[in-house]
N, CA, C and O atoms as a GROMACS GRO file, in nm:
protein
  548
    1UNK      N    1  12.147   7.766  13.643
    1UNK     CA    2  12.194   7.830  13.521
    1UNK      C    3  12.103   7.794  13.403
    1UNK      O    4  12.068   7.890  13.335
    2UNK      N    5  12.057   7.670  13.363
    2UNK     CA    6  11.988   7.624  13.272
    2UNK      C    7  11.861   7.698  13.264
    2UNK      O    8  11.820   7.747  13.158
    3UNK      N    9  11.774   7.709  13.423
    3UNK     CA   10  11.678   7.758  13.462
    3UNK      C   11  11.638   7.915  13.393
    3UNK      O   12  11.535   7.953  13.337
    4UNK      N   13  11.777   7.990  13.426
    4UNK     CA   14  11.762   8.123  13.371
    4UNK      C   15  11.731   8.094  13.218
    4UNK      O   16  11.622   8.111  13.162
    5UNK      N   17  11.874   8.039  13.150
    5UNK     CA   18  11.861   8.038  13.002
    5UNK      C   19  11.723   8.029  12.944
    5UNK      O   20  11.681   8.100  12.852
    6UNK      N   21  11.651   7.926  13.011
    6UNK     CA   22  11.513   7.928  12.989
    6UNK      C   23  11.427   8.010  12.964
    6UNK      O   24  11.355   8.033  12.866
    7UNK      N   25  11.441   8.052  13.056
    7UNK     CA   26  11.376   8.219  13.084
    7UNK      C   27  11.396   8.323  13.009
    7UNK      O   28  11.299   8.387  12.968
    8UNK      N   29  11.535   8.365  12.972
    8UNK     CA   30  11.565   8.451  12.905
    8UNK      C   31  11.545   8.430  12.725
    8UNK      O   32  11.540   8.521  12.642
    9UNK      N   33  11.534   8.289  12.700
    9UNK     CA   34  11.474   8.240  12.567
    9UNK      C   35  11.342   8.254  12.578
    9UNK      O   36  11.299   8.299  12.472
   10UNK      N   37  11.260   8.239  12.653
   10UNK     CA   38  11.127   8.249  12.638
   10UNK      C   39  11.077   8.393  12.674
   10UNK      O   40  10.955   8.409  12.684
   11UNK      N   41  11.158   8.494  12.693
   11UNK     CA   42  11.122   8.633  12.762
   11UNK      C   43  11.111   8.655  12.603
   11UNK      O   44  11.001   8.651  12.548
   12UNK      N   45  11.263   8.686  12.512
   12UNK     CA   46  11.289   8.664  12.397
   12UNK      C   47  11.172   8.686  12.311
   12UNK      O   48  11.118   8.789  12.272
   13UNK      N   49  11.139   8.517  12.285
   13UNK     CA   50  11.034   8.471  12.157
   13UNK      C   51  10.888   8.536  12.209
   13UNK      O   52  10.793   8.529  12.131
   14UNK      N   53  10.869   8.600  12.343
   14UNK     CA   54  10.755   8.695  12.314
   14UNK      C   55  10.786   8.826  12.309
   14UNK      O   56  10.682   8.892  12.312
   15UNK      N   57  10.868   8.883  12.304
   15UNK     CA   58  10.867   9.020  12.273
   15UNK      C   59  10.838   9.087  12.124
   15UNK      O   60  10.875   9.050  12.012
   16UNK      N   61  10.784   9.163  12.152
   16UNK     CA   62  10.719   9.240  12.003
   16UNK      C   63  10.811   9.280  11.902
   16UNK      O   64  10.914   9.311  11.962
   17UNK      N   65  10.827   9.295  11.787
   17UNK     CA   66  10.914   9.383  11.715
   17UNK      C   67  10.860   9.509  11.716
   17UNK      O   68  10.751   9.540  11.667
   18UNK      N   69  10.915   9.558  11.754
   18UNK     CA   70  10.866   9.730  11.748
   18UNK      C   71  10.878   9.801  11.596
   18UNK      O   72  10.812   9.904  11.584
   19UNK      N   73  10.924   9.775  11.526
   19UNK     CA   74  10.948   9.795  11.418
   19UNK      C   75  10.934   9.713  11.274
   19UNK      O   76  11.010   9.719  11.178
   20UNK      N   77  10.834   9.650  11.288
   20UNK     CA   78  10.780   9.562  11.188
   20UNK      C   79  10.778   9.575  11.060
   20UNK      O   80  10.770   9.470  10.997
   21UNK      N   81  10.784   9.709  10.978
   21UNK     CA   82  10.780   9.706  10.858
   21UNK      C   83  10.889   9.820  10.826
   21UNK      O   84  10.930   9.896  10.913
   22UNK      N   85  10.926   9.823  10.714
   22UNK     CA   86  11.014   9.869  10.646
   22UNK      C   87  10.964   9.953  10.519
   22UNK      O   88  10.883   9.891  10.451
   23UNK      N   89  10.989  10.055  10.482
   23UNK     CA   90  10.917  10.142  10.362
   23UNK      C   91  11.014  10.148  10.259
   23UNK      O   92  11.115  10.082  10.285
   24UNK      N   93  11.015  10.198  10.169
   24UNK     CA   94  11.089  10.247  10.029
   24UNK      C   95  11.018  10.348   9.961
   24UNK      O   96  10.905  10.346  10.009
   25UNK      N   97  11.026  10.430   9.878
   25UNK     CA   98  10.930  10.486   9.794
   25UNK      C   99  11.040  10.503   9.661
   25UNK      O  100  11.163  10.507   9.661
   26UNK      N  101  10.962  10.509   9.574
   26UNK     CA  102  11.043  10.499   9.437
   26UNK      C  103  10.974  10.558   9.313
   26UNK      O  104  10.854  10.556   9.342
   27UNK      N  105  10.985  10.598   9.212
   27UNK     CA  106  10.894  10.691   9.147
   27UNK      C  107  10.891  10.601   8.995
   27UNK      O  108  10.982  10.520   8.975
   28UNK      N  109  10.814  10.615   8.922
   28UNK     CA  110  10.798  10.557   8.771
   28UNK      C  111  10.694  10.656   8.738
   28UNK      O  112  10.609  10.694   8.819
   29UNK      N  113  10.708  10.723   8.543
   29UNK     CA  114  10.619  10.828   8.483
   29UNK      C  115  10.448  10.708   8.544
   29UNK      O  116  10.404  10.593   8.545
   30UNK      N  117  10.413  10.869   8.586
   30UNK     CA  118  10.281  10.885   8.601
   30UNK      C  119  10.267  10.818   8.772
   30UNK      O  120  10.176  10.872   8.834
   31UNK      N  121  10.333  10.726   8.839
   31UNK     CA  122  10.289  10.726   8.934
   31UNK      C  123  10.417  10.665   9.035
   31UNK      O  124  10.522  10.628   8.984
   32UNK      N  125  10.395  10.660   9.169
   32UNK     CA  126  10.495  10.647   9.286
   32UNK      C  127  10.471  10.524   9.343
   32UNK      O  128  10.352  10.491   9.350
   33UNK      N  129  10.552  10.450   9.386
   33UNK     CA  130  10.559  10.361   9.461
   33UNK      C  131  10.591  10.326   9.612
   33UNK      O  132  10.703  10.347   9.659
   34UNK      N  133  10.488  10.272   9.686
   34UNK     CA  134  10.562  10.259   9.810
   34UNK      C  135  10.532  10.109   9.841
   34UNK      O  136  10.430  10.041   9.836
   35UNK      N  137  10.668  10.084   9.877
   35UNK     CA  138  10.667   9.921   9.902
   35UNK      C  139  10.704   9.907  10.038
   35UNK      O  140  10.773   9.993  10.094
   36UNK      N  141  10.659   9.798  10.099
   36UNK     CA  142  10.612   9.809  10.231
   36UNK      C  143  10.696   9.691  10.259
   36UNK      O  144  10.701   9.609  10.167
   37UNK      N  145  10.781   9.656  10.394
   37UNK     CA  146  10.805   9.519  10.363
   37UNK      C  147  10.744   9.506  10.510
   37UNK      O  148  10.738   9.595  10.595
   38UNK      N  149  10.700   9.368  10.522
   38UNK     CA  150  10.639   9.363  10.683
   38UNK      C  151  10.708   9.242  10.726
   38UNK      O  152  10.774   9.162  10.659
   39UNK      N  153  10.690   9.244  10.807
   39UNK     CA  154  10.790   9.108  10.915
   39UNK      C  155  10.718   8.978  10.931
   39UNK      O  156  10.598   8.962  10.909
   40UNK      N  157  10.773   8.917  10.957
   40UNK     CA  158  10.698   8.774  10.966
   40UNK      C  159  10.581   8.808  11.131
   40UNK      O  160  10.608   8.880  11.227
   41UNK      N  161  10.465   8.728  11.110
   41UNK     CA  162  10.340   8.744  11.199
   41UNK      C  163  10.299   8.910  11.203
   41UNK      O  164  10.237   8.961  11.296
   42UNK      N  165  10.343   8.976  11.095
   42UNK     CA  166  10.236   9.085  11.168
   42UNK      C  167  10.221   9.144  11.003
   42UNK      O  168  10.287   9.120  10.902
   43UNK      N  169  10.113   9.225  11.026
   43UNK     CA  170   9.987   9.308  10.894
   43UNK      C  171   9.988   9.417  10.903
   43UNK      O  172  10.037   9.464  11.006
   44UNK      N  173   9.931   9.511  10.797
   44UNK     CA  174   9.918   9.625  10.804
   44UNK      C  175   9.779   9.611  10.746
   44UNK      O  176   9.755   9.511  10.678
   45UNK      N  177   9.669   9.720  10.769
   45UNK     CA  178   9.558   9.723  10.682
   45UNK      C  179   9.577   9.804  10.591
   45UNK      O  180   9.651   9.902  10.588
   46UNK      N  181   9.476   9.739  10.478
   46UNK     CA  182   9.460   9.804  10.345
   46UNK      C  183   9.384   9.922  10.343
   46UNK      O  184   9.273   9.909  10.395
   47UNK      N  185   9.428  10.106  10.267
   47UNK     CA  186   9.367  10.188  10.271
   47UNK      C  187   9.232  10.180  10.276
   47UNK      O  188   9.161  10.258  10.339
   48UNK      N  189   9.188  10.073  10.201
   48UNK     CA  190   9.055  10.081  10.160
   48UNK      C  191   8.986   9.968  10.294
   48UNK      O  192   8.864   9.959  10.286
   49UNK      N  193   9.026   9.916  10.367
   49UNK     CA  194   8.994   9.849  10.499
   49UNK      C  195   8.874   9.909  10.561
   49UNK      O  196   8.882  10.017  10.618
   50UNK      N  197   8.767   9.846  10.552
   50UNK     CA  198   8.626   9.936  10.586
   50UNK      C  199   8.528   9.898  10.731
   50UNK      O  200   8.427   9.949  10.777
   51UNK      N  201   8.641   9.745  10.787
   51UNK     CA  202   8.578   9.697  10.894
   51UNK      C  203   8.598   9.794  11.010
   51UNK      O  204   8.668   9.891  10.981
   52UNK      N  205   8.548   9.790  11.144
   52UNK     CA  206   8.611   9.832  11.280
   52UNK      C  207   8.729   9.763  11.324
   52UNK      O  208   8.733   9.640  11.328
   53UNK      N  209   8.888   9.886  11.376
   53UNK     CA  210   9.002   9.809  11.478
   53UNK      C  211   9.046   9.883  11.421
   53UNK      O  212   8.999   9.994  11.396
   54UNK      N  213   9.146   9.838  11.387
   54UNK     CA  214   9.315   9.896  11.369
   54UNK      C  215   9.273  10.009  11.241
   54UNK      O  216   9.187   9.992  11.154
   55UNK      N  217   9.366  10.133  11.261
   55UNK     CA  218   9.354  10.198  11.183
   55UNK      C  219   9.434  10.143  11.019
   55UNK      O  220   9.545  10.091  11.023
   56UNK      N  221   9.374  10.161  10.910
   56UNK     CA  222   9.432  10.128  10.763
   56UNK      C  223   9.539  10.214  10.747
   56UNK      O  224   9.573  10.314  10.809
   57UNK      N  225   9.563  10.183  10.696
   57UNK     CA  226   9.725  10.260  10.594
   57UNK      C  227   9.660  10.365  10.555
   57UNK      O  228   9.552  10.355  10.496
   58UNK      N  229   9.741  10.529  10.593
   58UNK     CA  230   9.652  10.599  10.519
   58UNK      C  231   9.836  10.678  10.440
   58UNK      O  232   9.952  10.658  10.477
   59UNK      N  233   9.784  10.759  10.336
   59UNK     CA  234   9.888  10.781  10.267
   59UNK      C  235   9.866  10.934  10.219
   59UNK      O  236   9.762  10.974  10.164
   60UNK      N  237   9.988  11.021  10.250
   60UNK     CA  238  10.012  11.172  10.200
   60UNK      C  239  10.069  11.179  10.119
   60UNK      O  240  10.169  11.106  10.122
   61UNK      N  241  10.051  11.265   9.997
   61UNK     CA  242  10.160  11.280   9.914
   61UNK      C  243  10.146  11.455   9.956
   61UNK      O  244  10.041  11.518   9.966
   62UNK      N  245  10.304  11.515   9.979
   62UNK     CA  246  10.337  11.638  10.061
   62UNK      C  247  10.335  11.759   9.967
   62UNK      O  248  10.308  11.874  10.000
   63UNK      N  249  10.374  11.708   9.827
   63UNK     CA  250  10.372  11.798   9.722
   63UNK      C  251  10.285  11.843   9.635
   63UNK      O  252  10.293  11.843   9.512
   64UNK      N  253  10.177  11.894   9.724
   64UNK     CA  254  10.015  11.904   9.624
   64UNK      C  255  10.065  12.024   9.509
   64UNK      O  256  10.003  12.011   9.404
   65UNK      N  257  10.102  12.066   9.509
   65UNK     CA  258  10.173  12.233   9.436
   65UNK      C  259  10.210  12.134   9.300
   65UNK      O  260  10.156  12.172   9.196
   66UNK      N  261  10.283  12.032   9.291
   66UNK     CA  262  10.315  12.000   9.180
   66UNK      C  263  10.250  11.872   9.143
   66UNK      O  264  10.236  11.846   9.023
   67UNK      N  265  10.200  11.773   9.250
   67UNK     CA  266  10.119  11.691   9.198
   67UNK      C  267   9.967  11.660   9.243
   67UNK      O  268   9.909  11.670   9.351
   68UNK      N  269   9.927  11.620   9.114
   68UNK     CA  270   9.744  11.580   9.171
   68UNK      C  271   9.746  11.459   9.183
   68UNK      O  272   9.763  11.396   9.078
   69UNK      N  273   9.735  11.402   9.276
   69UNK     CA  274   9.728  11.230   9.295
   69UNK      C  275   9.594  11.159   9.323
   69UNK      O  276   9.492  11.220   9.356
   70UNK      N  277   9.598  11.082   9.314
   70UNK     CA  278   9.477  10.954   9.310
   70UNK      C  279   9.504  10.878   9.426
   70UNK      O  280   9.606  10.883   9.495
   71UNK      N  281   9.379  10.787   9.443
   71UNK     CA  282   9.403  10.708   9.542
   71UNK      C  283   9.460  10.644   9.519
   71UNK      O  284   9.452  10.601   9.404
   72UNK      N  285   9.577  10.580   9.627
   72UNK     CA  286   9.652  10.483   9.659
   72UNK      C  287   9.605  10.317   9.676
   72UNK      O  288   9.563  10.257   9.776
   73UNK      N  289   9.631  10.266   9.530
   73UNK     CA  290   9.610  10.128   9.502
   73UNK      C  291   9.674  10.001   9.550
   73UNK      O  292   9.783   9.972   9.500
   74UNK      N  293   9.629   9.933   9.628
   74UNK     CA  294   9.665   9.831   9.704
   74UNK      C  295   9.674   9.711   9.627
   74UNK      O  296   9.578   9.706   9.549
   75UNK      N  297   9.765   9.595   9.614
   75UNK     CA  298   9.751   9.511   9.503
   75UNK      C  299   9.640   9.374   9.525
   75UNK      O  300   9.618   9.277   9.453
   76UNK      N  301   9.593   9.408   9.637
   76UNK     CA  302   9.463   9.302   9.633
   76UNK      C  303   9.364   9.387   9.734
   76UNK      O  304   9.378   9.478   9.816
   77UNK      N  305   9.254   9.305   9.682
   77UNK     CA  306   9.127   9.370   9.777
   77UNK      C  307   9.093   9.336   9.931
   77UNK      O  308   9.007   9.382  10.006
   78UNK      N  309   9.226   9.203   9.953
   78UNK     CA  310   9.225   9.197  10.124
   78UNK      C  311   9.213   9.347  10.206
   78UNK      O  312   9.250   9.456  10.163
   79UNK      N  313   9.131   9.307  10.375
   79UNK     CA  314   9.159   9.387  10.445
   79UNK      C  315   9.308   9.410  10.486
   79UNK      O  316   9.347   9.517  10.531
   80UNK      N  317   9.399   9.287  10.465
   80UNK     CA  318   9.531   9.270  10.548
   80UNK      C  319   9.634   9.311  10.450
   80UNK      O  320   9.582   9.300  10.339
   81UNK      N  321   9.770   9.357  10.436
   81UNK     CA  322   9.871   9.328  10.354
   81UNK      C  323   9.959   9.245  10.429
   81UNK      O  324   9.952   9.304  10.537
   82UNK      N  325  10.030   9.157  10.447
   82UNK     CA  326  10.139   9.081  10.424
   82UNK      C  327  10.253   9.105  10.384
   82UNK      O  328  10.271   9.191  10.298
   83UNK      N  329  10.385   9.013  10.454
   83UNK     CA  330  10.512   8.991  10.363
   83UNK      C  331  10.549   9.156  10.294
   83UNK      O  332  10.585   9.251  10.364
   84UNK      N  333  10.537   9.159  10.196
   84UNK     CA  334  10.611   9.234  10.095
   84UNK      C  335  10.498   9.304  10.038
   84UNK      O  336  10.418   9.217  10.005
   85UNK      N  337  10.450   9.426  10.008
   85UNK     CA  338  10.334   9.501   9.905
   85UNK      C  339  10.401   9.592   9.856
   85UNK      O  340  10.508   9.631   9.904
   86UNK      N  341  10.328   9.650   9.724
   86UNK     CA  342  10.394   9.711   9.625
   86UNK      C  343  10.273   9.803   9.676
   86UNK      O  344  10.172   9.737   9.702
   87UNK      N  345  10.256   9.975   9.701
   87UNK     CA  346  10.135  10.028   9.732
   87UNK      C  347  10.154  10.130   9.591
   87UNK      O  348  10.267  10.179   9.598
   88UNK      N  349  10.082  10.178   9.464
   88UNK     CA  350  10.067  10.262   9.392
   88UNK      C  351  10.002  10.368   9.400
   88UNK      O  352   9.879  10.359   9.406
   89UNK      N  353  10.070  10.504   9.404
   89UNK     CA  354  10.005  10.628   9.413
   89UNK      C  355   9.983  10.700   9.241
   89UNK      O  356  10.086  10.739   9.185
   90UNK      N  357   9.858  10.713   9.172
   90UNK     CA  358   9.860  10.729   9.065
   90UNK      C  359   9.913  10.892   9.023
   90UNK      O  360   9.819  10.958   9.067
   91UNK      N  361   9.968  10.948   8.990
   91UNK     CA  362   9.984  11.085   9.001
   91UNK      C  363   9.986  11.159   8.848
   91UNK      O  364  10.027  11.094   8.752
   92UNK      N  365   9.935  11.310   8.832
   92UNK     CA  366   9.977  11.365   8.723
   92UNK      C  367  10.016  11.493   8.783
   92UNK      O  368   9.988  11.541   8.893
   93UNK      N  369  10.113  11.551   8.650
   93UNK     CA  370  10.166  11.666   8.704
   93UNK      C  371  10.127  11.844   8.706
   93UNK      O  372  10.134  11.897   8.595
   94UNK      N  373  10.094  11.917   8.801
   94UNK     CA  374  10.030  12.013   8.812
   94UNK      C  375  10.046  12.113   8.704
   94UNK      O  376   9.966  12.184   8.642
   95UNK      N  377  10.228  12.090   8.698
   95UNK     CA  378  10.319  12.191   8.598
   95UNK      C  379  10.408  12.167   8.615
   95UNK      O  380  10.454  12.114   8.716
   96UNK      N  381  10.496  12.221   8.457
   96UNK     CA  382  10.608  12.096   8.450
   96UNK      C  383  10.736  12.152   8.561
   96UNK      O  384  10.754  12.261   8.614
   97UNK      N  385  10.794  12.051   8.564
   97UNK     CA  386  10.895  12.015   8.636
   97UNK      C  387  11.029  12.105   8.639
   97UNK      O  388  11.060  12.130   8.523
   98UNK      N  389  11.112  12.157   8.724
   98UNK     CA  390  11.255  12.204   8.695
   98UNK      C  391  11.368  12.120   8.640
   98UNK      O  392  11.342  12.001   8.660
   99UNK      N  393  11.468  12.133   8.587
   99UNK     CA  394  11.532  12.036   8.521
   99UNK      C  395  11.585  11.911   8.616
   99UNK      O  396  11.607  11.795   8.580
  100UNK      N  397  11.599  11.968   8.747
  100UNK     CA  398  11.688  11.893   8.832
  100UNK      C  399  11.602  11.824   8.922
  100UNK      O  400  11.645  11.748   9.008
  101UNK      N  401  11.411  11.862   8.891
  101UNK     CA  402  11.344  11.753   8.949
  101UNK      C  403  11.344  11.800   9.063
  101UNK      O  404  11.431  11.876   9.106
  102UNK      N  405  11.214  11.747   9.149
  102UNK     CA  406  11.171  11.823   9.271
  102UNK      C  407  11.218  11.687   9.368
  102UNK      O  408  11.261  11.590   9.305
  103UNK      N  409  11.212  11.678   9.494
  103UNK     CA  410  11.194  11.567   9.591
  103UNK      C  411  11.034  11.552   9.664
  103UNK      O  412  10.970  11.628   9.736
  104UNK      N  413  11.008  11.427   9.613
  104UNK     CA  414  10.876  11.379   9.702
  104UNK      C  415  10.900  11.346   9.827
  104UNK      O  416  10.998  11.283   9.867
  105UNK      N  417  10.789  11.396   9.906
  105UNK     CA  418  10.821  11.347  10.035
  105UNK      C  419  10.613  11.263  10.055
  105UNK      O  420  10.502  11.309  10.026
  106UNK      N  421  10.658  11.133  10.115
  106UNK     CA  422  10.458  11.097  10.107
  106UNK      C  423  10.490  11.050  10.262
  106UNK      O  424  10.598  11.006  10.301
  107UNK      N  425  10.385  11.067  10.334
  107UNK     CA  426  10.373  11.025  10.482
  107UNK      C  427  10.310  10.894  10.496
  107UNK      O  428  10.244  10.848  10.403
  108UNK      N  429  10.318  10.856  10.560
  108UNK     CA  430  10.283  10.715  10.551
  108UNK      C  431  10.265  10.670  10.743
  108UNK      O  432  10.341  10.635  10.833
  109UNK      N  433  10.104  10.702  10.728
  109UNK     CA  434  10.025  10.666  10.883
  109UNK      C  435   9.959  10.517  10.914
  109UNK      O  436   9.856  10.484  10.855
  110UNK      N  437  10.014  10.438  10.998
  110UNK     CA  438   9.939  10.297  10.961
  110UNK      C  439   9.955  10.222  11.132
  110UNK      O  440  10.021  10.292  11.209
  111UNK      N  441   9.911  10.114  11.180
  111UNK     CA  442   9.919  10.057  11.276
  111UNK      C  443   9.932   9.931  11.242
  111UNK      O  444   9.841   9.896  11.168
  112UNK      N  445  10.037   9.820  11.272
  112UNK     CA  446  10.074   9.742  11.282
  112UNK      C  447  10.038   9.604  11.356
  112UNK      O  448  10.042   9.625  11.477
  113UNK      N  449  10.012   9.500  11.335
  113UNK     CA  450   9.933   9.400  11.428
  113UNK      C  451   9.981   9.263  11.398
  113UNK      O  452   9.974   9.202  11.292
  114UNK      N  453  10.032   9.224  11.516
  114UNK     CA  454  10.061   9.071  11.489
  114UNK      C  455   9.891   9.023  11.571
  114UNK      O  456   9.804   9.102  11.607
  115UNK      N  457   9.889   8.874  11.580
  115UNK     CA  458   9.816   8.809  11.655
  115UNK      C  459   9.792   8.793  11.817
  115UNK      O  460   9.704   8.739  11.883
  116UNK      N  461   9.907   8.863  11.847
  116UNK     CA  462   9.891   8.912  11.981
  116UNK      C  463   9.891   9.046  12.068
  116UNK      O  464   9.871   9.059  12.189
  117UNK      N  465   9.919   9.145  11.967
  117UNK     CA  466   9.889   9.251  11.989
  117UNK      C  467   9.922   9.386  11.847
  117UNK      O  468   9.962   9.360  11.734
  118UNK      N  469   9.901   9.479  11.885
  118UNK     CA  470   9.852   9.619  11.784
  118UNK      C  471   9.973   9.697  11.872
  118UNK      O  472   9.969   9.699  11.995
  119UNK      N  473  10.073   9.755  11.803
  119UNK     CA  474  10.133   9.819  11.813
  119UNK      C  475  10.093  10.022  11.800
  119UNK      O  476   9.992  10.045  11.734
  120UNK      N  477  10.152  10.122  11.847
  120UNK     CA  478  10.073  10.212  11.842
  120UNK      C  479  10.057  10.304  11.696
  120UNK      O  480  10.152  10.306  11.617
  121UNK      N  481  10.006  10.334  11.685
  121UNK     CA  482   9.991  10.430  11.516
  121UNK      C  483  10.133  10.473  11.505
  121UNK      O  484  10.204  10.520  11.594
  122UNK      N  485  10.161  10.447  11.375
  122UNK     CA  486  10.311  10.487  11.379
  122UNK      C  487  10.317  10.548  11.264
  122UNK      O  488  10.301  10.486  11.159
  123UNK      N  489  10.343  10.696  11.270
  123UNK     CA  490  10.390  10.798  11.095
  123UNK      C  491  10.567  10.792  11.061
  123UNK      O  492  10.655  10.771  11.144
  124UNK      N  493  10.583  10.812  10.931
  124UNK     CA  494  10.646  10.789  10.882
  124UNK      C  495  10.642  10.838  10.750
  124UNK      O  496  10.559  10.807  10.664
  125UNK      N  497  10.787  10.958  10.734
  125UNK     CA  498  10.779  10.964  10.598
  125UNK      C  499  10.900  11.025  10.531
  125UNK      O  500  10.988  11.096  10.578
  126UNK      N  501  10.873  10.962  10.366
  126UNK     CA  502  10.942  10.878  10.300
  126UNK      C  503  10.996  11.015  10.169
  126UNK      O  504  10.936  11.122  10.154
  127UNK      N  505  11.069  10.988  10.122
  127UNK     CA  506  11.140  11.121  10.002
  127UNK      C  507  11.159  11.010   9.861
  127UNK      O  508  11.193  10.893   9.878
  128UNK      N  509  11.131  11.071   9.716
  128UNK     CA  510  11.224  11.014   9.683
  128UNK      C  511  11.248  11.088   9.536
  128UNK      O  512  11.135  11.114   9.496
  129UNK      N  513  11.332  11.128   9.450
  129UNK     CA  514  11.334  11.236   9.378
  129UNK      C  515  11.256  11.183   9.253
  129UNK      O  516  11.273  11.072   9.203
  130UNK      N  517  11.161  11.284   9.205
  130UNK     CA  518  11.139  11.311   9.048
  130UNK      C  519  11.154  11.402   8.920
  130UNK      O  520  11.128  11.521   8.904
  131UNK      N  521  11.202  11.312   8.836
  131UNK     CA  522  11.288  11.414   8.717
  131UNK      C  523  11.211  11.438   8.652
  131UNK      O  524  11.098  11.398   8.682
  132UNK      N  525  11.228  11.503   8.550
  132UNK     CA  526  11.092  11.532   8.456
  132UNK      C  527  11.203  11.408   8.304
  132UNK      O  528  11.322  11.379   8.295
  133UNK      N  529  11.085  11.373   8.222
  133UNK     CA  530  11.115  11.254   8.169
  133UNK      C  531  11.218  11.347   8.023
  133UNK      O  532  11.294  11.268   7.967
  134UNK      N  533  11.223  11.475   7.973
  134UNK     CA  534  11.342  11.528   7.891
  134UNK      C  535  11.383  11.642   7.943
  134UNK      O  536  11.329  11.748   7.911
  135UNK      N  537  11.502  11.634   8.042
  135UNK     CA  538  11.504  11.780   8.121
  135UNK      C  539  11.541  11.850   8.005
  135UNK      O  540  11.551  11.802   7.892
  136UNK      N  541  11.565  11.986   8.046
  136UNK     CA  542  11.627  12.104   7.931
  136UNK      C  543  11.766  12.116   7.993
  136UNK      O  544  11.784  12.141   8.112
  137UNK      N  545  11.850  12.099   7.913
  137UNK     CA  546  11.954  12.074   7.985
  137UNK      C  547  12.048  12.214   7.939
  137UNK      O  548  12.161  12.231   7.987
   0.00000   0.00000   0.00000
């Protein structure tokens, strides 16, 4: 009996999380936020990641019709993100807004990597509404 327990604890502490990070997106005038949360032992690469391996974070914003966006600013110049990142999409607006505000939707393509292995490209994507800053009411 002990023998198994063993086993079944150590089958356990190597199995992968399949699901390592966690997204949000959230909006503030002039630009969008996507915050990333990642799990303990594993990374995501930074858009701007220029070595060979794992593919970087790459990022859609779905609503070109109403916004022109910028590249997506990473808060340090590591190849890796970590823990918790705040990712900034700079945006301005094509034309103005309806009163009740459109819904963003941004895709979010990235591969995941602890120290023992790379999980497979995984998309994902995210909504989150924007108002215009004095609707006409």
């Amino acid at each position: 009996m002990r023998t198994l327990l063993l086993i079944a604890v150590t089958l356990t502490a190597q199995t992968p999380n399949l699901n390592p990070v966690t997204w949000a997106l959230s909006t503030q005038p002039g630009k969008l936020i996507l915050h990333a949360k990642i799990a303990e032992h594993y990374k995501l690469f930074s858009p701007t990641k220029s070595t060979p391996g794992p593919i970087p974070l790459r990022v859609k914003v779905l609503e070109s019709k109403w916004l022109r966006t910028a590249k997506p600013v990473a808060p340090t110049h590591d190849q890796t993100l970590i823990e918790a990142v705040d990712i900034t999409i700079p945006y301005k607006l094509r034309r103005k807004l309806p009163s009740d505000g459109i819904t963003v939707h941004v895709e979010v393509e990235y591969q995941s990597c602890s120290d023992q292995i790379c999980l497979p490209i995984t998309r994902r994507t995210l909504e989150a509404k924007l108002l215009p800053a004095n609707p006409v009411l």
